[in-house]
C-alpha positions as CSV (number, residue, x, y, z in Angstrom):
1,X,-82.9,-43.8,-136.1
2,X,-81.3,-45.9,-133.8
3,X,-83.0,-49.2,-132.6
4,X,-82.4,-47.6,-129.2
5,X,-84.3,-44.9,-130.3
6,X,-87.3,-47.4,-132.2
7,X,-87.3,-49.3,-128.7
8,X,-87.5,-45.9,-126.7
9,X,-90.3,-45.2,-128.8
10,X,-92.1,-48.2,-128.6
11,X,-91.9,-48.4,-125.4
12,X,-93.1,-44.8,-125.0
13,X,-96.0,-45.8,-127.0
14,X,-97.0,-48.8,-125.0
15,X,-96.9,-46.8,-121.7
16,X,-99.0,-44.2,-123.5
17,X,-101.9,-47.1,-124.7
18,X,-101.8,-48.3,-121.1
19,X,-102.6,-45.1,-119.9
20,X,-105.2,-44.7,-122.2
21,X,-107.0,-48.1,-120.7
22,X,-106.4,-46.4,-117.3
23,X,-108.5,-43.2,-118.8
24,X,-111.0,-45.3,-119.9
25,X,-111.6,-47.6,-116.9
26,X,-111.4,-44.4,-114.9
27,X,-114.2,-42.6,-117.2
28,X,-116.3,-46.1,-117.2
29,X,-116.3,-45.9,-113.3
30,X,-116.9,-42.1,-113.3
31,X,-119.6,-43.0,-115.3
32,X,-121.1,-46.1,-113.2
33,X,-121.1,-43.7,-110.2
34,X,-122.9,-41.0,-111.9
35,X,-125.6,-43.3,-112.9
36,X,-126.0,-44.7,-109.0
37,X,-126.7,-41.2,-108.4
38,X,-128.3,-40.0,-110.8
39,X,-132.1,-39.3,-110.4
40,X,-133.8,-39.4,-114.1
41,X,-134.2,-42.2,-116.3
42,X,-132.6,-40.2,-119.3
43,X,-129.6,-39.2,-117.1
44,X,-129.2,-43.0,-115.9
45,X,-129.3,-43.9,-119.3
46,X,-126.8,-41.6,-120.4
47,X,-124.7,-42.4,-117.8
48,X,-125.2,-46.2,-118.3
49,X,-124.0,-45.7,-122.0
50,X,-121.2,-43.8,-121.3
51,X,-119.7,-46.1,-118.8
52,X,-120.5,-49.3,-121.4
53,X,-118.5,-47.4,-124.4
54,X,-116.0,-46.6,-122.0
55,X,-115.6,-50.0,-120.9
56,X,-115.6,-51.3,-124.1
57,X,-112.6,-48.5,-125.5
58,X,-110.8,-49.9,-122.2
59,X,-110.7,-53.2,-123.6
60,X,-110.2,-52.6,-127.5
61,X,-106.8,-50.6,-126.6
62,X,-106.2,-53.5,-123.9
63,X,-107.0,-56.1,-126.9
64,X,-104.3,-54.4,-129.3
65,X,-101.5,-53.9,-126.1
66,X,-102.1,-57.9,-125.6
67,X,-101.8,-58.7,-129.4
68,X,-98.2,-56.9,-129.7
69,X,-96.6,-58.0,-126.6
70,X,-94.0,-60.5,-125.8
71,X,-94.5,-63.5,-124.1
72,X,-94.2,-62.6,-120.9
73,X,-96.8,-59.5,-121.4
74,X,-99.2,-61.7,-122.8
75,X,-98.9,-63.9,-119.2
76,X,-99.4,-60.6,-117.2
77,X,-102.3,-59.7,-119.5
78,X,-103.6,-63.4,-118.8
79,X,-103.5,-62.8,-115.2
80,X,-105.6,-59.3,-115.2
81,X,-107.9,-61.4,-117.7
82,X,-110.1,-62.8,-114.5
83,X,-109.8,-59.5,-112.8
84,X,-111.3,-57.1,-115.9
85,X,-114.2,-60.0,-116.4
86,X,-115.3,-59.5,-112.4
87,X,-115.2,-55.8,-113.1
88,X,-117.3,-55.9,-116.0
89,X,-119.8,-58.1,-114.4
90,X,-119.8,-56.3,-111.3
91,X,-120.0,-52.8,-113.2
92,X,-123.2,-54.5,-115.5
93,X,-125.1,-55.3,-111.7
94,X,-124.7,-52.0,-110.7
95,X,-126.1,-50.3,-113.5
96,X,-128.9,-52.6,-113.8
97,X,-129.5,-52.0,-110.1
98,X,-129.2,-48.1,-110.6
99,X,-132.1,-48.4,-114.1
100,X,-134.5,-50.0,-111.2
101,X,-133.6,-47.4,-108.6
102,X,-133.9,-44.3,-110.4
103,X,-136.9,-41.5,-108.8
104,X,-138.3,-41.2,-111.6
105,X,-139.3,-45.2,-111.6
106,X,-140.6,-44.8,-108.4
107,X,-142.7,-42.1,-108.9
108,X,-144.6,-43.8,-112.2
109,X,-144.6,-46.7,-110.3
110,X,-146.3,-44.7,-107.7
111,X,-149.1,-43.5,-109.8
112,X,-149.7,-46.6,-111.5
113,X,-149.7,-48.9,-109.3
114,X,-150.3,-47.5,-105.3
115,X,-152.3,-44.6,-106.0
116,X,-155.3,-47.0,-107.9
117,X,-154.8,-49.4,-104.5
118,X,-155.5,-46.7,-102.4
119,X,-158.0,-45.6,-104.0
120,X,-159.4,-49.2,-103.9
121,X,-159.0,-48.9,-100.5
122,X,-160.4,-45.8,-99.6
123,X,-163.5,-46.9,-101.8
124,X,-164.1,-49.9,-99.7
125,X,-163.5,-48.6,-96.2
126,X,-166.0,-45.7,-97.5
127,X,-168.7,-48.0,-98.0
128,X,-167.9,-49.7,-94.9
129,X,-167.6,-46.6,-92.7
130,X,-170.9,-45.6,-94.7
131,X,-172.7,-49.0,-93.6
132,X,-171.7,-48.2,-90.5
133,X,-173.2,-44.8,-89.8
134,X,-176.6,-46.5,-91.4
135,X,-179.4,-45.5,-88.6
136,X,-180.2,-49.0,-87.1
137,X,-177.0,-50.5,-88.4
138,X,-175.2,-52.9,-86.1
139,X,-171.6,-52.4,-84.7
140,X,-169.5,-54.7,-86.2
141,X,-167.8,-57.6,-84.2
């Protein structure tokens, strides 16, 4: 083989594992999306996972183009550093806020927590209403 041919293929190779971060970044934000709209605990959470392993492939196939290239890769690779650390904490908010969101939350959180209110509620007005309607009971003020 040539060296043309071994830098050809190298080079081929690298464009191939940048690709594959693409993939993977792409999947990770499919993923993030899908778990914004996703309405059940277990399907956030599947979601949620999916984007974090995602993520993380991203950045183990970014970690191995970074440690084999030149100097001047390793700058441009420096420079996207900043950029992929926003993304991740940005991506991390947004599937914490879409764990709080999901229906499913709401409705348990319905039922534990409003539903005995109201009933509170209701039980006190009752007996108030009740008081009221008392024969010889006085309107209140």
């Amino acid at each position: 083989m040539t060296e043309t041919q071994s830098t050809l293929i190298r080079w081929t190779n690298r464009l191939d594992l940048i690709g594959d971060v693409r993939t993977f970044f792409n999947r990770s934000i499919r993923a993030e999306k899908n778990a914004v709209m996703a309405s059940s605990d277990k399907d956030i959470a599947t979601h949620v996972e999916t984007a974090a392993n995602a993520r993380a492939e991203a950045l183990k196939v970014r970690d191995r183009l970074q440690a084999n290239a030149d100097e001047a890769g390793k700058r441009r690779w420096d420079v996207m550093a900043p950029k992929l650390a926003r993304f991740a904490t940005v991506q991390d908010q947004i599937l914490g806020f879409a764990k709080q969101n999901s229906s499913a939350r709401a409705f348990d959180l319905w039922t534990s927590e409003t539903n005995p209110r109201i009933a509170n509620i209701t039980a006190t007005t009752n007996a108030m209403l009740a008081d009221l309607v008392k024969p010889g009971s006085t309107p209140a003020a």
